[in-house]
C-alpha positions in Angstrom: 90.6 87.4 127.0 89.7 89.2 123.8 86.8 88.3 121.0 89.7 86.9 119.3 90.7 84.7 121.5 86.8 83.4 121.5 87.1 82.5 118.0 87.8 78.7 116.4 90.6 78.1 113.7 89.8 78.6 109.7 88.7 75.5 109.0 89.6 75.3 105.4 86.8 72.6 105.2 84.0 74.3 106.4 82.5 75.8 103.2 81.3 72.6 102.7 79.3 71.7 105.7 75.3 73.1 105.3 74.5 76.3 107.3 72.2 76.2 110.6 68.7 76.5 109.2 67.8 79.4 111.3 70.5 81.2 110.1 69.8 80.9 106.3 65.9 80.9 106.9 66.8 84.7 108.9 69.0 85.7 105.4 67.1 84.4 102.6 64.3 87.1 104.1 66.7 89.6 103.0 65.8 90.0 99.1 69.5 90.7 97.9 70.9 87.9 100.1 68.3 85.7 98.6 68.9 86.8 94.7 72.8 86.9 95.8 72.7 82.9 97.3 71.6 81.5 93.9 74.0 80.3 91.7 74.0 83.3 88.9 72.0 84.8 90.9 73.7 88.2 90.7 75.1 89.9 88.0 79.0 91.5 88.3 77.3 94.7 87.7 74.7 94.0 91.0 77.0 93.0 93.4 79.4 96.2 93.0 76.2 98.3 93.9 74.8 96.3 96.7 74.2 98.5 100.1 76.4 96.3 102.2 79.4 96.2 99.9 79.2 100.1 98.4 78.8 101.2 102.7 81.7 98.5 103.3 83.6 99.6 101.1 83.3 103.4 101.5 83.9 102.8 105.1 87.1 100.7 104.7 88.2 103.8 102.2 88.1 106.5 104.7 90.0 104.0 107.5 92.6 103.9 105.0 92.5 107.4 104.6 93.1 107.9 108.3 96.1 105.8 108.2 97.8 107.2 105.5 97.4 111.0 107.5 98.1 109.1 110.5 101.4 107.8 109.3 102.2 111.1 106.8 102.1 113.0 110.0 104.5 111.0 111.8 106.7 111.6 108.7 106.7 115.7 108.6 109.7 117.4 109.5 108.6 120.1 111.7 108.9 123.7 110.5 109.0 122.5 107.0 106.4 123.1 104.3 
């Protein structure tokens, strides 16, 4: 049995119910999280350069680079250029 299996349904409901208090106490330490959590509390402009997102991001970039190689490769006729 895999993480996945682990793992409850989406529960389309849940952005409703309130957060455990440890957990938001633990995030609202973190100064962009805090800014981030207030309504309006970060700008368009902000958000695009927070750490998490711009590493996130660059990360999921060069996955996707991978793949495409990955799957150009499988696509090369061999002793063609």
């Amino acid at each position: 049995m895999g993480v996945k299996d682990k793992l409850k349904g989406f529960e389309p409901e849940a952005i409703y119910e309130e957060p455990p208090k440890g957990a938001l106490e633990k995030l609202t330490r973190l100064p962009y999280f805090a800014k981030a959590y207030e309504p309006d509390g970060t700008t368009k402009r902000e958000f695009d350069r927070q750490g998490a997102l711009v590493v996130t991001a660059a990360e999921l970039a060069e996955a996707a680079r991978g793949m495409v190689a990955f799957v150009a490769q499988r696509f090369e006729v061999p002793g063609k250029n």
